[in-house]
DOZA-336820 format. One record per residue (C-alpha): residue number from 1; residue in one letter; x, y, z. Coordinates in steps of 0.2 Angstrom, whole numbers. Layout:
N
R   num   residuo      xx      yy      zz
R   NUM         A       X       Y       Z
...
This chain:
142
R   num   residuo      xx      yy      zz
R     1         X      16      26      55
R     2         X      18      40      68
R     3         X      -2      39      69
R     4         X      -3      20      74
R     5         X      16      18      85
R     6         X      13      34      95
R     7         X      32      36      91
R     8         X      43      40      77
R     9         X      51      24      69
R    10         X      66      26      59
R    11         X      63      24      40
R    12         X      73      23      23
R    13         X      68      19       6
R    14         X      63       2      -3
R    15         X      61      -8     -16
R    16         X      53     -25     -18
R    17         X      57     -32     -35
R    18         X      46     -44     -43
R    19         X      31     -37     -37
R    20         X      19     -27     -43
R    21         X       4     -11     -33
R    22         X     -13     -16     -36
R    23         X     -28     -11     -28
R    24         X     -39     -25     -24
R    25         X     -37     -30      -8
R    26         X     -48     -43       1
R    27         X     -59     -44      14
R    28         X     -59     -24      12
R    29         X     -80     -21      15
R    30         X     -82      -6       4
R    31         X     -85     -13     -13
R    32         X     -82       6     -24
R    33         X     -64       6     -21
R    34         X     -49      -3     -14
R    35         X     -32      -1      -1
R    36         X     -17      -6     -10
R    37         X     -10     -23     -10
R    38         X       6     -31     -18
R    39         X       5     -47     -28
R    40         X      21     -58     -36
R    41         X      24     -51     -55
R    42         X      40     -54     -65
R    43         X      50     -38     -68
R    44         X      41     -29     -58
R    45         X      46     -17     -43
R    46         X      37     -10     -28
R    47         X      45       5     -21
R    48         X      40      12      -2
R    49         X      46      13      15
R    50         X      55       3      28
R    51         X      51       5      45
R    52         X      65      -2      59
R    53         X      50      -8      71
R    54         X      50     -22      85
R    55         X      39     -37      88
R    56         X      27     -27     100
R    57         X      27     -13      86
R    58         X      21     -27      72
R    59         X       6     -31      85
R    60         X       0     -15      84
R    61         X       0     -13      67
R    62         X     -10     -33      65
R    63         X     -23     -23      72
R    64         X     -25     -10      60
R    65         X     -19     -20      45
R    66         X     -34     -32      51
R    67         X     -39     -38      33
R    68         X     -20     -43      28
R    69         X      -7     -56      34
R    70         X      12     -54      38
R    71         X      22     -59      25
R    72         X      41     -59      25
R    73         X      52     -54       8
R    74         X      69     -50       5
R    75         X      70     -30      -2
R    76         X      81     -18      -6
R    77         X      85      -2       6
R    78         X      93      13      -1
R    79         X     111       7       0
R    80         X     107      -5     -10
R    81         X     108     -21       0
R    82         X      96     -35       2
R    83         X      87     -36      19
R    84         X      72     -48      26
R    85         X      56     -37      30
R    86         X      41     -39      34
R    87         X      26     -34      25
R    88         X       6     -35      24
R    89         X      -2     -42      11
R    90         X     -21     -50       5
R    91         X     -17     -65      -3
R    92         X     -38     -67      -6
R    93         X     -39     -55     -22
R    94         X     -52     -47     -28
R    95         X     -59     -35     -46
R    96         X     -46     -20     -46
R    97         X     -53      -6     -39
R    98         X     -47      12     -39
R    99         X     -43      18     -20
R   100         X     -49      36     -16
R   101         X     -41      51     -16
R   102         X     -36      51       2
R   103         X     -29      34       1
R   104         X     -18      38     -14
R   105         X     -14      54      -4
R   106         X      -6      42      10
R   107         X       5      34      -2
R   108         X      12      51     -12
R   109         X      16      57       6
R   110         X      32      46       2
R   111         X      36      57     -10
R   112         X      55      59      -3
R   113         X      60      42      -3
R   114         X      53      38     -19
R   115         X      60      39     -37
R   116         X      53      53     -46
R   117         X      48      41     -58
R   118         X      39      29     -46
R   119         X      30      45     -40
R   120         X      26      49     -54
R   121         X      16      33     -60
R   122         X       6      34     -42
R   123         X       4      52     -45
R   124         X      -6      46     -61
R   125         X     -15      31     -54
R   126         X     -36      35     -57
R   127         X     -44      39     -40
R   128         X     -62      34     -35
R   129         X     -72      47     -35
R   130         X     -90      49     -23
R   131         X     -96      61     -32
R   132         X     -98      49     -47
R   133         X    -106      37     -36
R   134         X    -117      50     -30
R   135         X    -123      56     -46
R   136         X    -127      39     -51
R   137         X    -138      35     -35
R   138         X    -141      23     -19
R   139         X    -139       8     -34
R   140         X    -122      15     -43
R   141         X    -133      16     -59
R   142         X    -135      30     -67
C-alpha cells in the first residue's frame, strides 16, 4: 500500500465472512494466470488487511485496481467488531487461474496479521509457473 499512497496508512487485520479467494479475475489480459478476487460463498471467510485511508486515497488506488469496482462489505477487524469497508472486486468472472509466484508473494506478505492457518492455506495455493509455459512453446502446447 505504501507503494501506491506514498504514505504509510494505518492497518489491522480482517476477515470477511461468507466469502471466498479465488483467482479468476476479469478483464485481467494475461490469459496464464489470474490476481486474486473475492466472490460471495456460504461459510466461507476471507482473511487480510484493512487499511484506514481517505476518499482522495480510494482515487489512487481506482487507478491501479483499473479492472475491479468498489464494493462496500461489513468485516470484521481484530477486535472483533463489525465495520463497513470498502473493497475491490470483479464481478465479470472468469476460468480459475493460478496467480504467479510473485502475486502470491504479495499476499503472504501479510503473514502477521493473518491466522497461521489462513497463511497456511495461501502458502499452499498452486502457483503459475513460466517455466511451464515456456517448455510447452509460443502455443502453450507441448
Amino acid at each position: 500500500m505504501k507503494q501506491r499512497l506514498d504514505w504509510e496508512a494505518p492497518r489491522q487485520s480482517a476477515s470477511l465472512e461468507n466469502y471466498q479467494l479465488v483467482f479468476n479475475q476479469a478483464g485481467f489480459n494475461d490469459p496464464h494466470w489470474s490476481p486474486a478476487n473475492i466472490m460471495p460463498s456460504r461459510g466461507g471467510l476471507v482473511e487480510g488487511i484493512v487499511y484506514e485511508v481517505e476518499e482522495k486515497d480510494l482515487q489512487i488506488l481506482d487507478v491501479h485496481e483499473k479492472y475491479y469496482q468498489r464494493f462496500e462489505v461489513d468485516i470484521l477487524v481484530s477486535n472483533g467488531t463489525s465495520v463497513k469497508a470498502i473493497t475491490y472486486l470483479s464481478q465479470n468472472a472468469r476460468e480459475e487461474k493460478s496467480p504467479t509466484r510473485e502475486y502470491l508473494n504479495f499476499l503472504l506478505e501479510a503473514k502477521e496479521l493473518l491466522s497461521p492457518e489462513y497463511f497456511e492455506g495461501l502458502n499452499r495455493i498452486t502457483v503459475f509457473s513460466e517455466d511451464l509455459l515456456k517448455q510447452k512453446g509460443p502455443s502453450g502446447k507441448g
